[in-house]
C-alpha positions as CSV (number, residue, x, y, z in Angstrom):
1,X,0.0,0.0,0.0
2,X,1.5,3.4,-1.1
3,X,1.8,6.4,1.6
4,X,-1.2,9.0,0.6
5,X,0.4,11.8,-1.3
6,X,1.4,14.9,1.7
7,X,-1.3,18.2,1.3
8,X,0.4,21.7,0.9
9,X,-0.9,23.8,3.4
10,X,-4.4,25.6,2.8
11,X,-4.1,29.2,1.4
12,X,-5.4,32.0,3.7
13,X,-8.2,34.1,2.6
14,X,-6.1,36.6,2.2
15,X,-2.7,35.6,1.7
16,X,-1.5,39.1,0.6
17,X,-2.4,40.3,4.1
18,X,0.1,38.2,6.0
19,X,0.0,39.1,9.7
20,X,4.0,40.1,11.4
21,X,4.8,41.5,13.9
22,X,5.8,45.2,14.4
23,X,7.1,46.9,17.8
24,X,6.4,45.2,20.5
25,X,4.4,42.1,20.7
26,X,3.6,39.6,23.3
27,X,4.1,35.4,23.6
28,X,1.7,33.0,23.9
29,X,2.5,29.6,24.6
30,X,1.0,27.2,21.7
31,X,1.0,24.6,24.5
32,X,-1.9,26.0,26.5
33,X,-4.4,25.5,23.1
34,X,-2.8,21.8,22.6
35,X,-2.3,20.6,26.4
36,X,-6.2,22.1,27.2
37,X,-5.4,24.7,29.3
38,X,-7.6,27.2,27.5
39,X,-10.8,25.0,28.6
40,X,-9.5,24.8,32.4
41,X,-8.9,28.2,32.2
42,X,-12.1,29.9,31.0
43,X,-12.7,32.9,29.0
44,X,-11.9,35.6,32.0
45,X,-9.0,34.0,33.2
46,X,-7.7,33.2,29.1
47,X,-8.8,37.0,28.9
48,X,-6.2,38.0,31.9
49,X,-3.6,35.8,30.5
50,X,-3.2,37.4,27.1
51,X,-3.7,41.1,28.7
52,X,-0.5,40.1,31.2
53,X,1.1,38.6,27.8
54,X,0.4,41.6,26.1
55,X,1.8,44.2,28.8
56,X,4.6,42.1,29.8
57,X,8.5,43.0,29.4
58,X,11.1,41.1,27.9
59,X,11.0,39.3,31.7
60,X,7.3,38.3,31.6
61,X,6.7,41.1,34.4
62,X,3.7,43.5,33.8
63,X,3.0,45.7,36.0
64,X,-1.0,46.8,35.4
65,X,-3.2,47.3,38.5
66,X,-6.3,45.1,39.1
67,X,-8.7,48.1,38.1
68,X,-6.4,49.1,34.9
69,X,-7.1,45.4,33.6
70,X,-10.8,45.3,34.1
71,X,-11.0,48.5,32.1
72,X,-9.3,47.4,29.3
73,X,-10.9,44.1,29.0
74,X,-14.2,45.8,29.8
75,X,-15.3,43.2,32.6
76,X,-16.4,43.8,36.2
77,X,-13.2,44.3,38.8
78,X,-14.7,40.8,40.5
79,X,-13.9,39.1,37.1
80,X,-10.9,40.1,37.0
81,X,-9.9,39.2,40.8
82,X,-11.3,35.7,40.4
83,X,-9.3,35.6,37.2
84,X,-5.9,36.1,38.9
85,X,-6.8,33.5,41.7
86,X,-7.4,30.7,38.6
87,X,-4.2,31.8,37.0
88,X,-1.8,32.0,40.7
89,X,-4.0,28.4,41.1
90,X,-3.0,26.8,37.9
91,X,0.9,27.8,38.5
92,X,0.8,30.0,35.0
93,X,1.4,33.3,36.8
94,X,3.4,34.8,40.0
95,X,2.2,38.1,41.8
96,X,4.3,40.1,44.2
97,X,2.7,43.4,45.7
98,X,4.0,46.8,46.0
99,X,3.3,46.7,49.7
100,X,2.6,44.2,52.4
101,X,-1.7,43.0,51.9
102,X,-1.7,44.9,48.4
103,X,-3.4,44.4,45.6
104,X,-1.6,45.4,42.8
105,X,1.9,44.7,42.3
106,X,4.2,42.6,39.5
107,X,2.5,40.3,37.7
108,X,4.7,37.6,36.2
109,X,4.0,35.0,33.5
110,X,5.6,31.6,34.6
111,X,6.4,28.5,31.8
112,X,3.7,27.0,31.4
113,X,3.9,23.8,33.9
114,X,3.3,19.8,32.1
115,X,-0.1,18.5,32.4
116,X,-1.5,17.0,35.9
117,X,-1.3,13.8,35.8
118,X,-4.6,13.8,37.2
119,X,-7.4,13.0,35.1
120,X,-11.0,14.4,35.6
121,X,-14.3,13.6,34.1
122,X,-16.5,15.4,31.8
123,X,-18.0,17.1,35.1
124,X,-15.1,18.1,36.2
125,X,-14.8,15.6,39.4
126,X,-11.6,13.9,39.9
127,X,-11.8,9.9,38.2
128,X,-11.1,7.1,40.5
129,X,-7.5,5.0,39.8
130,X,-10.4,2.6,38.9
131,X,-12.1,5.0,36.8
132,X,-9.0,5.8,34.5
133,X,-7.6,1.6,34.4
134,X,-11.3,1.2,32.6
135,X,-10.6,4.0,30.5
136,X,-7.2,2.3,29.3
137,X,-9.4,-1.0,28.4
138,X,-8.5,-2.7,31.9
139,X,-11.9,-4.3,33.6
140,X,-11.7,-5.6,37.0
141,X,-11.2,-10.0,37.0
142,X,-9.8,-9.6,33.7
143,X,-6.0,-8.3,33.9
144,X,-4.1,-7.9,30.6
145,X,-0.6,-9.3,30.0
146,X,1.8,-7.4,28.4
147,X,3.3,-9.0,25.3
């Protein structure tokens, strides 16, 4: 059987408009689209991350207040702050405050971490070790052998 022939890529609508970049521009990791951060995430914290991509220096630190960021994204303040807690959660960002108890401070994008190695279901609860064997095709009184 002969190898199916290898597609060029498809042509953009409009190729003569190709998009590059001019002054300063911001990173986003292609890793949080293909590793499924972007669902764990949610639009106001995905939102928050590409703001803080956006404002950030050559060192990942941006420095815009919690009230400057719900004004540009044109969400409530309470949006933003819950936001900021998924992101500090999820290990994507660090914060340090101007003062002792602030609220606004350095923002700092972090790599982006590997994958949990914990697996959730469609509802979001944490599977079972038994849950996630039967999802690899092992059923309990039935072990398979490795070849």
């Amino acid at each position: 059987m002969t190898p199916a022939p290898k597609r060029s890529p498809p042509t953009p609508p409009r190729p003569g408009l190709e998009r590059r970049p001019r002054g300063a521009f911001g990173w986003i990791e292609a890793q949080l689209l293909h590793d499924g951060w972007l669902a764990d995430l949610g639009p106001h914290a995905a939102a928050v991350l590409v703001l803080l991509a956006l404002a950030a220096d050559r060192h990942g630190a941006s420095f815009y207040g919690r009230d400057r960021m719900a004004g540009v994204l044109g969400v409530p303040r309470h949006d933003v702050d819950v936001a900021l807690e998924r992101l500090l959660r999820l290990d994507l960002v660090a914060f340090r405050p101007w003062r002792t108890s602030g609220e606004d401070g350095v923002w700092q994008l972090l790599p982006v971490p590997p994958r949990s190695i914990v697996q959730r279901s469609a509802a979001g609860r944490e599977l079972t070790i038994a849950e996630v064997l039967r999802s690899l095709g092992f059923h309990q009184g039935s072990p398979q052998t490795a070849e």
